[in-house]
MARKOL-45455 format. One record per residue (C-alpha): x, y, z. Coordinates in steps of 0.2 Angstrom, whole numbers, plus 2048, in hexadecimal, padded with zeros to 3 digits. Example, Ala and Ser with C-alpha at 12.3 -4.5 7.8 and 13.67 -1.06 7.14 Angstrom:
BEGIN
83E7EA827
8447FB824
This chain:
BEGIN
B5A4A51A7
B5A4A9192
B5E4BB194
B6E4B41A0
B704A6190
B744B4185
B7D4C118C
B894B1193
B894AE180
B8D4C117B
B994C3187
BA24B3181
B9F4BB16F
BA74CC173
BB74C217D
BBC4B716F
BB74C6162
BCB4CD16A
BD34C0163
BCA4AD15C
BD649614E
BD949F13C
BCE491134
BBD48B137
BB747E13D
BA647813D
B9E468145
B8C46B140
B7F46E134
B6E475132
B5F47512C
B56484123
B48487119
B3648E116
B2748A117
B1548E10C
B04488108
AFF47E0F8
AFF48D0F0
B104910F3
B0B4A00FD
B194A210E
B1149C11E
B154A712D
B1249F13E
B1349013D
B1D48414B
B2A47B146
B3246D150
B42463152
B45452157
B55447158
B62440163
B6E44E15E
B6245A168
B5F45D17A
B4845D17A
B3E46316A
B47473166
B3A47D15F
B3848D151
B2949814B
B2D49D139
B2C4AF132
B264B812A
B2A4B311A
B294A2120
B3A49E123
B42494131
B5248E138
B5B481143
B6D485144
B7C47A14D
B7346A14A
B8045C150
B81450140
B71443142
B6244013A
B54448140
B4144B140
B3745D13C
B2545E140
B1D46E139
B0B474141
AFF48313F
AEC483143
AE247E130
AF047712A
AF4462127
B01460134
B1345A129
B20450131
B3144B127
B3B43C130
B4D43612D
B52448129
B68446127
B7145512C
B8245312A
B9245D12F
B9346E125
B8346911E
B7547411A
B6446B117
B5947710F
B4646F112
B3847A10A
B2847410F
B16476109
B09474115
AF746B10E
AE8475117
ADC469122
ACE46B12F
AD2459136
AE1458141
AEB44C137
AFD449133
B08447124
B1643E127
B2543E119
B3343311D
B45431118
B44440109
B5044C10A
B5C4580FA
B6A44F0F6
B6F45F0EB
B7946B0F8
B6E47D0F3
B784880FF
B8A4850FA
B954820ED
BA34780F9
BA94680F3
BA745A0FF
BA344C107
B9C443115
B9F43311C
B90430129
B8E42313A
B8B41712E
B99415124
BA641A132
B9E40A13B
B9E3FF12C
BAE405121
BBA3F611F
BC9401120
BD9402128
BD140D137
BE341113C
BDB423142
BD142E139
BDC43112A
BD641F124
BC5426122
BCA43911C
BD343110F
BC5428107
BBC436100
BBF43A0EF
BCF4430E7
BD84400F7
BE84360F7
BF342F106
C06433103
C07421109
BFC413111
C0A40D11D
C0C41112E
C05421138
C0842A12A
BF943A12A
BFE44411A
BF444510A
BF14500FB
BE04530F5
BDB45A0E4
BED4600E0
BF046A0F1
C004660FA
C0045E10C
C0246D113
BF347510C
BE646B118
BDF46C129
BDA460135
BCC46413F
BC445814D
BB445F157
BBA47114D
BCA46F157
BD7475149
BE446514C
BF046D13D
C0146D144
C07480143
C1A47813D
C1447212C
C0046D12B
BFF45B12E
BF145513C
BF8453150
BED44815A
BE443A154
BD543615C
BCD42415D
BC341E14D
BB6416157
BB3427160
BAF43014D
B9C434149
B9D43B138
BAD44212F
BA9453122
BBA455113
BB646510E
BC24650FD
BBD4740F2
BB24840F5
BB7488107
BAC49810B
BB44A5115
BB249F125
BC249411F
BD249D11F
BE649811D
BE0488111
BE4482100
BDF471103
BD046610B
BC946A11C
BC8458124
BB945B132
BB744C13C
BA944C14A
BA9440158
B9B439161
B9244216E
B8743C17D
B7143D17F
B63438189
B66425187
B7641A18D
B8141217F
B9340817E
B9C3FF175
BAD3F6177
BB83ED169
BC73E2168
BD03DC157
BDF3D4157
BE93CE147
BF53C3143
C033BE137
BFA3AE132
BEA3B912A
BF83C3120
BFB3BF10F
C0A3C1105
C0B3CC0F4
C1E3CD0F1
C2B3C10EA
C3B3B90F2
C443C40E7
C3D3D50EA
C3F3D10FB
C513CD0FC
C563D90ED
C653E20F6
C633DA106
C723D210E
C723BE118
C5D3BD112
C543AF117
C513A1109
C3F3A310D
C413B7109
C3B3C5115
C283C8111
C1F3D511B
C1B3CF12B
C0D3D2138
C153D2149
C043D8154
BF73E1152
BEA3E3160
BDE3F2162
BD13F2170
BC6402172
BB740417E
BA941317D
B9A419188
B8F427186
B8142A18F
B7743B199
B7D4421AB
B6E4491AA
B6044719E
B5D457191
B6B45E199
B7B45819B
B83449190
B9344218F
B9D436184
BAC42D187
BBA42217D
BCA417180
BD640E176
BE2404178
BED3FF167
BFD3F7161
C023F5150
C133EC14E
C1A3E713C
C263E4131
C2A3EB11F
C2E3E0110
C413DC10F
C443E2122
C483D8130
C393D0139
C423D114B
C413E314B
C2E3E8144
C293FA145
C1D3FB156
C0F408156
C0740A166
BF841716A
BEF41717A
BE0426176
BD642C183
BC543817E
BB743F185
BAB44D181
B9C45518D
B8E45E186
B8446B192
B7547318E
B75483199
B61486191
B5947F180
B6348D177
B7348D17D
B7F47E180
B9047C183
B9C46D17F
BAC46A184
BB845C17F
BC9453181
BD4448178
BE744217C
BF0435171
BFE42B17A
C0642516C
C1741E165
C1A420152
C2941814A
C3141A138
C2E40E12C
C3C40212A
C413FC117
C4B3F110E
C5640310B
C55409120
C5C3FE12C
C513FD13C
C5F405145
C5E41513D
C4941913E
C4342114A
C36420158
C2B42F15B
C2142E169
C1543B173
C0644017A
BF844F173
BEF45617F
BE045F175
BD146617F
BC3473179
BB647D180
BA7483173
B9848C177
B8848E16C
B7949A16E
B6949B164
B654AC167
B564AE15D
B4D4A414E
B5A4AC142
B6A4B114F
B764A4152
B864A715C
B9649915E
BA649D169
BB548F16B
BC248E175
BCF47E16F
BE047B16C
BED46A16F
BFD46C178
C0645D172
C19456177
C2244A16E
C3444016E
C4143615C
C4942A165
C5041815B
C4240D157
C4E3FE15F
C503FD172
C5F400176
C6540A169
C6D41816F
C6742C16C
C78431165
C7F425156
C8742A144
C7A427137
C8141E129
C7C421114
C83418108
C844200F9
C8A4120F1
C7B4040F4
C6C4120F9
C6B40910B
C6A41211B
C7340D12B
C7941113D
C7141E148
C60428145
C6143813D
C5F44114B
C5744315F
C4944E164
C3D456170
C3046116D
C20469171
C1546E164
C05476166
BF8482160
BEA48A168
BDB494162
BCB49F166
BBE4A215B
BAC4AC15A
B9E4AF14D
B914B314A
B834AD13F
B724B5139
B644B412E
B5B4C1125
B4D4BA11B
B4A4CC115
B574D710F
B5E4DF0FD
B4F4D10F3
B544C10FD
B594B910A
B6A4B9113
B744AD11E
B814B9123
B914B2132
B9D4BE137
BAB4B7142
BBB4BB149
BCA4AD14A
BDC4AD153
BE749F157
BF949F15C
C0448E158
C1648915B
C2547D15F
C3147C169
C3D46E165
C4C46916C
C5645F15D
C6545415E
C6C45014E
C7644014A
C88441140
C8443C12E
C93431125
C9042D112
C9941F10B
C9D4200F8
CA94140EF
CA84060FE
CAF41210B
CA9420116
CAE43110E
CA3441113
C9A445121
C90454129
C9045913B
C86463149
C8446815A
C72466163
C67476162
C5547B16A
C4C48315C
C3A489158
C2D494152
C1C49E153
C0C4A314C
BFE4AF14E
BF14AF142
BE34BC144
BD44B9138
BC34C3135
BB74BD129
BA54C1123
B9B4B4119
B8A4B6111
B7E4A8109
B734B30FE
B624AC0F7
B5A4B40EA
B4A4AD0E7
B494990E8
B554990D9
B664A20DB
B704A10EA
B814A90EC
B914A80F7
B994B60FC
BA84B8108
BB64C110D
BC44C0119
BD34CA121
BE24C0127
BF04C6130
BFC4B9134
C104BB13D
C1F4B013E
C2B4B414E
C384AC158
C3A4AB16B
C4A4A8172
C52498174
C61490180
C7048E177
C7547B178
C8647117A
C8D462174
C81457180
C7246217C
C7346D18C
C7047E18E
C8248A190
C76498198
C774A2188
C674A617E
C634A916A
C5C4BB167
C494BA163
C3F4C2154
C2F4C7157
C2C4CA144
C354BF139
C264C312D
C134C712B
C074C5120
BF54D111E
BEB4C810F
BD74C910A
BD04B9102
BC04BD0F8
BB44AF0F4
BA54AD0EB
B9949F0E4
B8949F0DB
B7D4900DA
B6E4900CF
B604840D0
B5C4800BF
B4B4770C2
B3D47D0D2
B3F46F0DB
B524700DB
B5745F0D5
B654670C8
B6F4730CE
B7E47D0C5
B8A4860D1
B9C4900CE
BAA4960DB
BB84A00DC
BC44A20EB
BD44AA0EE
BDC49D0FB
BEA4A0107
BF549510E
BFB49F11E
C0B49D12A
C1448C12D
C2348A139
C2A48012B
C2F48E11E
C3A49812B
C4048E13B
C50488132
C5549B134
C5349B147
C614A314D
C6349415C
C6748614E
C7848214D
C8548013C
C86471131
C9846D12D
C9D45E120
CAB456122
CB7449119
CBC437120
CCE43111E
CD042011A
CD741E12D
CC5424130
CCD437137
CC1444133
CC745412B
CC4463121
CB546A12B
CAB477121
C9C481126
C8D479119
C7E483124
C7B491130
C7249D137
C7F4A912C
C7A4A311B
C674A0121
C5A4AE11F
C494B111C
C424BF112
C374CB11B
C2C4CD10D
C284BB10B
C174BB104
C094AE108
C074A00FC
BF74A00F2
BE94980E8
BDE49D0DD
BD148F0DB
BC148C0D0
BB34820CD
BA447D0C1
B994720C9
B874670C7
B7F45F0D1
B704540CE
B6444A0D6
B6143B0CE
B544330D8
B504350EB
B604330F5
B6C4310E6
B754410E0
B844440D3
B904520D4
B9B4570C5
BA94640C8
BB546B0BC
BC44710C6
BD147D0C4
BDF4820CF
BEE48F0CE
BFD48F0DE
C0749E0DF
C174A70EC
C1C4930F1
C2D4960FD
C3E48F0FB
C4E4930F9
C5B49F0F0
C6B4A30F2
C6E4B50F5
C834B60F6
C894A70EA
C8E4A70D9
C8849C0CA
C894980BA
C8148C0AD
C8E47D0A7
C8746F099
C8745E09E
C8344F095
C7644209C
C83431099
C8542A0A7
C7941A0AE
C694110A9
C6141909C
C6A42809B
C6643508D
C7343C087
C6B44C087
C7445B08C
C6F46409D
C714760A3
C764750B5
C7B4810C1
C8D4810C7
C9148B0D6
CA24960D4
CA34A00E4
CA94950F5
C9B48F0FD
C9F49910D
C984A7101
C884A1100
C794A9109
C6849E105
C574AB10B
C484A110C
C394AA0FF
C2D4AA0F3
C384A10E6
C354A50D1
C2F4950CA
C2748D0D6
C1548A0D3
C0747E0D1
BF847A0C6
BEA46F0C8
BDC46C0B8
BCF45C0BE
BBD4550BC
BB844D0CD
BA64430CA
B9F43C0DA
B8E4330DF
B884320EF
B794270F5
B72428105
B6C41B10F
B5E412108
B53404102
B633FB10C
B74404104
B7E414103
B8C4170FA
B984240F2
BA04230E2
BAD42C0DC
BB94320CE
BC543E0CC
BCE4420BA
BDD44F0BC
BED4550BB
BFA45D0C7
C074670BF
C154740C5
C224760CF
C224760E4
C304720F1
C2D45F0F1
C2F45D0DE
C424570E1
C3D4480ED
C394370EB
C264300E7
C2542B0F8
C2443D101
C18447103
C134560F7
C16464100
C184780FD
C2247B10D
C3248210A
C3C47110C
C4C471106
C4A4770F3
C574830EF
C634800FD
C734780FD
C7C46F10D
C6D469117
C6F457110
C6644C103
C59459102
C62467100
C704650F5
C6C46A0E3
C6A47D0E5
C654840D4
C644730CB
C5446F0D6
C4C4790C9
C5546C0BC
C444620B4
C3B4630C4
C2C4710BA
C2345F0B6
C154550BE
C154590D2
C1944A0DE
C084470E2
C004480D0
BF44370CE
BEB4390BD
BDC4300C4
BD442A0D4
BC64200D3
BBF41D0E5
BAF4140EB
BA64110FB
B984040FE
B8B3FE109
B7E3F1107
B723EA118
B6D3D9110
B5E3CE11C
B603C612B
B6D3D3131
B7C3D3123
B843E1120
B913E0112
B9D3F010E
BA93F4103
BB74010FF
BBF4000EE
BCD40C0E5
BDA40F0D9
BE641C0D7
BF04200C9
C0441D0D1
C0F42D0D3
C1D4330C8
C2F4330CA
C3D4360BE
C504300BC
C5D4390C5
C734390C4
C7C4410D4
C8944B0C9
C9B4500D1
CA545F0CC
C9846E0CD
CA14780DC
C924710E8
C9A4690FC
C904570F4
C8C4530E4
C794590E0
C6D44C0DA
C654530CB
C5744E0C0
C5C4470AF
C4A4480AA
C3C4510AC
C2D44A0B6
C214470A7
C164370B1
C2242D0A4
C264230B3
C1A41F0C0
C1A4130D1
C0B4050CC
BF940A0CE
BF24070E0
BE23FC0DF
BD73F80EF
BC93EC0F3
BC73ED102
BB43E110A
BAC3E0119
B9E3D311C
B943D312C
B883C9136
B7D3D0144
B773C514F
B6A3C715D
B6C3C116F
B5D3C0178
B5A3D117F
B563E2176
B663EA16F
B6E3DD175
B793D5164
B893CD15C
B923D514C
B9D3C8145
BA63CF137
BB33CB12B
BBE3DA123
BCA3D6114
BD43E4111
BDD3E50FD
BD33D60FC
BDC3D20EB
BEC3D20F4
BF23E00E8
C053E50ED
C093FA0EB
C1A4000E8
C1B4130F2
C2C4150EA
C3B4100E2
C4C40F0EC
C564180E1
C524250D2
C634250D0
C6741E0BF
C7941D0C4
C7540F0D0
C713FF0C5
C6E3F50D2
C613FE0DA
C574080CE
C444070C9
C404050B7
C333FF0AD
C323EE0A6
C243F0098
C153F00A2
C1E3E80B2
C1F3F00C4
C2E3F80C8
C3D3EE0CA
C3F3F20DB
C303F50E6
C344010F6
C27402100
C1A3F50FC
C053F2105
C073E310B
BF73D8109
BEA3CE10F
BE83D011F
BD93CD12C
BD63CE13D
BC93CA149
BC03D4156
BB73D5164
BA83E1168
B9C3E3176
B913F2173
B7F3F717D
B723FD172
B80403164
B863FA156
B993FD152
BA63F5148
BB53FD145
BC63F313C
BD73F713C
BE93EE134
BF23F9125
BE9400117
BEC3F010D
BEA3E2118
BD93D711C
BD03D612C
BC53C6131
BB83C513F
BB23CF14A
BA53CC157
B9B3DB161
B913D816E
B823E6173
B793E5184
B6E3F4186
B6E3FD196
């Protein structure tokens, strides 16, 4: 049966080795170390054996020669190691925590004795990492139960951990930016299923909270097993099944009447037309989320399974909108995961996830309900992994995975129809009419992956941890888009427009990836990281239908490009980490790392040949449209074939210290440099520089700007998507974090991060509220609409701060277990606001609209308020007469000091006195955009057998109250 295991396990190895997604993804840990006598000579032979739930039996290893052993692919638990030889004291260590990614390095001594006796160490363990130089954290079972957060999905925990910052805390909204990496620098990984959507980065499905074990946020130092990230790796593990049953089912509901209020009458109805005397504050409409979970064995030692459902809408209404028409978001997640040991030493483990969800836009005081848009879906993510120990030092690990999902825009309000103008109003800044536009996509990626790992404890002076691994995934969309007319209105009436037909558009990706990666120790006081890895990575188009008016296929078909370009790069890595006392409690460490950001759909699928012209039009005062000219098309869109890769290199000086048992500091000097960002030029137009003096509007200058006026017809003008001059990004920061593990009653992780983010990337020209991104976007191009209308003059002021640049983050996580079952938690931050400068829309540079230009550069001189949290949770467990039988009654306030955030301003435009956002002293802004509403609480129900779980939902500023969990033990 073993020698079947394993050459079941090679084969699998050899298979995926043809082809395997291009990142890692990891959803373990280990546990290495040696083992000696008092007199710290190695012991060979001894027995060495594992015990935890995480674990099918007592795995067992005898260690080497030079007394080293190794348990590789331990799920994230704590466990117990019992070491044995014949004259020795026999040594047990308890309470051993093995997280995900983590490598828990336990040297032992072993006391000799003639007695059979045992030495039992509980609940010691390093704090210092002494195999890595990464950056990251881990939030453990304990904290996902008891964190008094939004639990919207996952991304309420992943954007707990320090440096990281949500683009914004409303809605389903799943980007962030993390240590001065853009959005699309990330990945999103669940169970090592790469959830990154191929079209530009952001996470797919989103799984239940209540289903999540432990979530990794990998931010800095990413080994060579990582490839195409700049960013953070956000490695969420769910739960998994053993050898006893447990459940668990929850129900919260929340209501308007536990909401509080944090904004004036008069912010609410600024610019709002027939408002209510008693204003329009944010308004809770329904919010009830029921999930249910059982785990449990089919068979014991053998085969486990674990399952999850949830049920969940979250209907509500922005400050200064309309309370009859909230923004409904509805999930209905289904999970499940079986675990199979085929023999001690190899298992495999399959999983599935699907998300039926419905997503709408935010409506605001600017966007009338009629114009957002309801998204709505389903993910269908399944994944098939295998694992083989193949000796004490071989380990082996072959993944099958991927998500297939579909998704639908339609209006957010019933009835509206697909197909409706969509109104601007230059004048006022408000948004009106139809949706932007209809669509229907697929979008999926799938991925295999092998490697390899293995130790040799005796080679060149030390000892190596060497992987090798191959990785290929292939990604893609294929969208059918229907885009609405758009008519602006400036000086009270409807004057321009722009106009297009429906077209069925897309992309791919294959990434290929080969890596090897090597943990050298030398001696027990330097250890170093050394890695490689080849990439090669291709963009192509298939072929698409060519679409009518009424989005229907003529029969005709857009010619396909198997190689619009490609991209062969090698990322070295290396780390060193030098243990500056014996017993390794002070630790210095250093990395550098050339890091790739790899293929996205979203630099080159505006170039498909399928998608048809833009043409702008005017409106007559009889309302007649005339003068249609071609703004955008496949003739004056190309992309350069030598479009190169964008890259990173990234640094890091690091210490760690133990300060006492179970409490370590981390101190990291970070500096990053972002190179070959995309955007537009235009290859075929004319230009020249003209002065213009900043006069007009609030607070004007009267400074005089260089901007670009165009000279040749904009027919002429051919715009190629490349590596743009001038685009680049620079991030310098000091990140302290302490983290305390559970003991004596508390954990906790502290955290502050000091920087700034500097340069110049596509997003730069938006507003506050977008997300940071290094995508192509719009920068460069002219005639796509509000993003793309300057041309040159987006390089006008825009080489300041970047969009996402928060001088400091302070962040803190807490949890204290008080007597007679009170548990009291606590989530508490602050981030600096973002920048945004003044802007004038100025006419008479040759451009088809006037261009919105910066009148000053982005120096942090203005900034949206700070966002400050407190967010509590106080708990009572109470027994019920049988064993693991209880009650949780809880009480969750969320922005418990009822702290309102503005996310924007409505207008930049200085030109617009009504609307735009200055400074009063040291006042918010004058008009808040997007503000966290406050104060709310819910309450919940939870029947659980032999599992305490609490879990909380509502918007990341609200308050939750009371929850009640009930636990009979099967």
């Amino acid at each position: 049966m073993r020698r079947g295991a394993i050459v079941f396990g090679l084969l699998v190895l050899v298979l995926v080795s043809a082809a395997a997604p291009a990142r890692a993804q990891r959803t373990t840990g280990e546990i290495v170390g040696v083992v000696t006598d008092e007199s710290n000579l190695v012991l060979p032979g001894v027995t060495v054996t594992l015990r935890g739930p995480g674990v099918a039996g007592t795995p067992t290893v005898v260690t080497s020669e030079t007394g080293a052993y190794r348990f590789p692919a331990l799920p994230p638990g704590e466990y117990t190691i019992e070491y044995t030889l014949q004259g020795f004291a026999t040594l047990r260590r308890e309470n051993i925590p093995v997280g995900v990614g983590a490598v828990i390095e336990l040297n032992v001594p072993l006391k000799v004795s003639t007695l059979s006796e045992t030495v039992t160490v509980t609940g010691e363990s390093p704090v210092v990492n002494l195999a890595s130089t990464t950056v990251s954290t881990n939030y453990n079972k304990e904290w996902v139960a008891a964190a008094p957060i939004r639990h919207f999905s996952f991304f309420d925990l992943v954007n707990s951990a320090p440096g990281v910052s949500a683009t914004s805390t409303l809605g389903s909204n799943s980007s962030a930016t993390t240590l001065g990496s853009t959005t699309n620098d990330n990945v999103y990984a669940i169970d090592g299923t790469d959830l990154s959507a191929p079209i530009g980065g952001g996470a797919w499905p989103w799984p239940n909270a209540d289903a999540i074990q432990e979530v990794e946020v990998l931010q800095l130092g990413a080994s060579a097993e990582y490839g195409n990230v700049m960013g953070a790796v956000f490695n969420v593990v769910t739960r998994q099944g053993g050898n006893q049953f447990h459940g668990d089912a929850t129900y919260y509901g929340q209501t308007q009447k536990l909401t509080s209020r944090n904004t004036t009458v008069a912010q609410e109805c600024l610019g709002v037309s027939d408002c209510p005397s008693s204003g329009l504050p944010y308004h809770r409409d329904q919010w009830r989320d029921t999930t249910a979970q059982l785990t449990g064995p089919f068979v014991r030692d053998k085969f486990w399974f674990f399952g999850s459902f949830e049920y969940q809408n979250d209907f509500d209404s922005q400050p200064g909108t309309d309370p009859s028409a909230p923004a409904k978001s509805t999930s209905r997640r289904v999970f499940y995961k079986f675990n199979y040991n085929i023999t001690p030493n190899h298992r495999l483990m399959h999983g599935y996830h699907n998300d039926y969800w419905a997503f709408p836009g935010v409506p605001t005081a600017s966007i009338a309900p009629s114009a957002v848009a309801l998204f709505h879906g389903d993910n269908p993510t399944p994944n098939l992994v295998y694992t083989g120990v193949l000796s004490s030092k071989t380990f082996v690990e072959a993944r099958l995975a991927g998500y297939y999902g579909k998704d639908s825009g339609d209006p957010l309000l019933p009835g509206e129809p697909r197909v409706k103008p969509h109104i601007i109003n230059q004048d006022t800044g408000l948004i009106s009419g139809g949706i932007s536009s209809w669509d229907d996509e697929k979008v999926w990626r799938t991925g295999v992956s092998g490697k390899i790992s293995h130790l040799a404890d005796r080679f060149l002076g030390g000892s190596h941890d060497l992987k090798l691994g191959v990785q290929y995934s292939t990604g893609g969309q294929d969208s059918v888009t229907g885009p609405n007319d758009y008519l602006y209105i400036v000086g009270g009436r409807q004057s321009y427009g722009y106009t297009r037909l429906p077209w069925h558009a897309g992309g791919l990706i294959r990434i290929l990836g080969t890596y090897v990666d090597d943990t050298y120790r030398l001696g027990n006081t330097f250890t170093f990281n050394l890695g490689l890895r080849y990439d090669h990575s291709q963009a192509l188009y298939p072929s698409f239908p060519v679409l009518d008016a009424s989005g229907n296929a003529t029969g005709q078909v857009s010619p396909g490009n198997d190689d619009v370009y490609h991209w062969n790069v090698v990322s070295p890595r290396i780390g060193a980490t030098w243990k500056v006392n014996q017993a390794g409690k002070t630790v210095v460490k250093g990395y550098y790392g050339r890091l790739y950001r790899g293929i996205l759909l979203a630099d080159f699928t505006d170039a498909n040949p399928s998608v048809t012209p833009r043409f702008i039009f005017d409106i007559l005062p009889s309302g007649a449209r005339t003068n249609f000219d071609v703004v955008s098309s496949n003739t004056n869109l190309t992309i350069d074939r030598g479009f190169k890769d964008p890259y990173s290199h990234e640094a890091i000086v690091q210490i760690e210290q133990e300060m006492m048992p179970n409490l370590g500091l981390q101190v990291n000097y970070v500096y990053k440099r972002g190179y070959d960002y995309g955007g537009w030029q235009d290859t075929g137009g004319r230009y020249s520089q003209v002065p213009y003096v900043d006069s007009a509007g609030i607070d004007a200058s009267n400074r005089t700007l260089q901007l670009f006026s165009l000279l040749t017809p904009f027919s002429q003008s051919t715009f190629q998507m490349t590596n743009v001059p001038g685009l680049f990004s620079r991030y310098n920061g000091m990140t302290i974090t302490g983290t305390k593990r559970m003991s004596h009653n508390w954990q906790g992780t502290l955290s502050l991060v000091v920087s700034k983010s500097e340069g110049r990337e596509p997003s730069s020209t938006r507003s506050p509220a977008t997300a940071q991104y290094g995508t192509s976007g719009g920068f460069g191009r002219i005639g796509c609409g509000s993003p793309c209308a300057g041309g040159q003059n987006d390089f006008i002021n825009t080489d300041g701060l970047l969009l996402g640049d928060r001088p400091v983050v302070a962040k803190a996580q807490v949890i204290y277990n008080f007597p007679w079952g009170i548990l009291v938690s606590g989530n508490l931050q602050h981030q600096t606001g973002r920048p945004w400068a003044r802007q004038i829309r100025v006419a008479g540079l040759g451009f088809p609209s006037r261009p919105t230009i910066y009148m000053e550069p982005l120096d942090g001189s203005r900034r949206l308020p700070a966002l400050d949290l407190v967010d509590a949770r106080v708990q009572k467990s109470i027994p019920l007469g049988r064993p693991g039988v209880f009650l949780d009654l809880f009480i969750d306030a969320l922005n418990l000091t009822n702290s309102d955030s503005t996310e924007n301003v409505l207008s930049r435009r200085g030109d617009q006195p009504d609307t735009f956002g200055v400074w009063s002293g040291a006042d918010t802004l004058v008009r808040p955009y997007l503000s966290i509403s406050a104060n709310r609480s819910r309450a919940a129900l939870n029947p659980a057998f032999n599992s305490r779980v609490f879990r909380k939902y509502g918007a990341a500023s609200d308050a939750r109250c009371s929850r009640w969990s009930v636990s009979p033990r099967l």
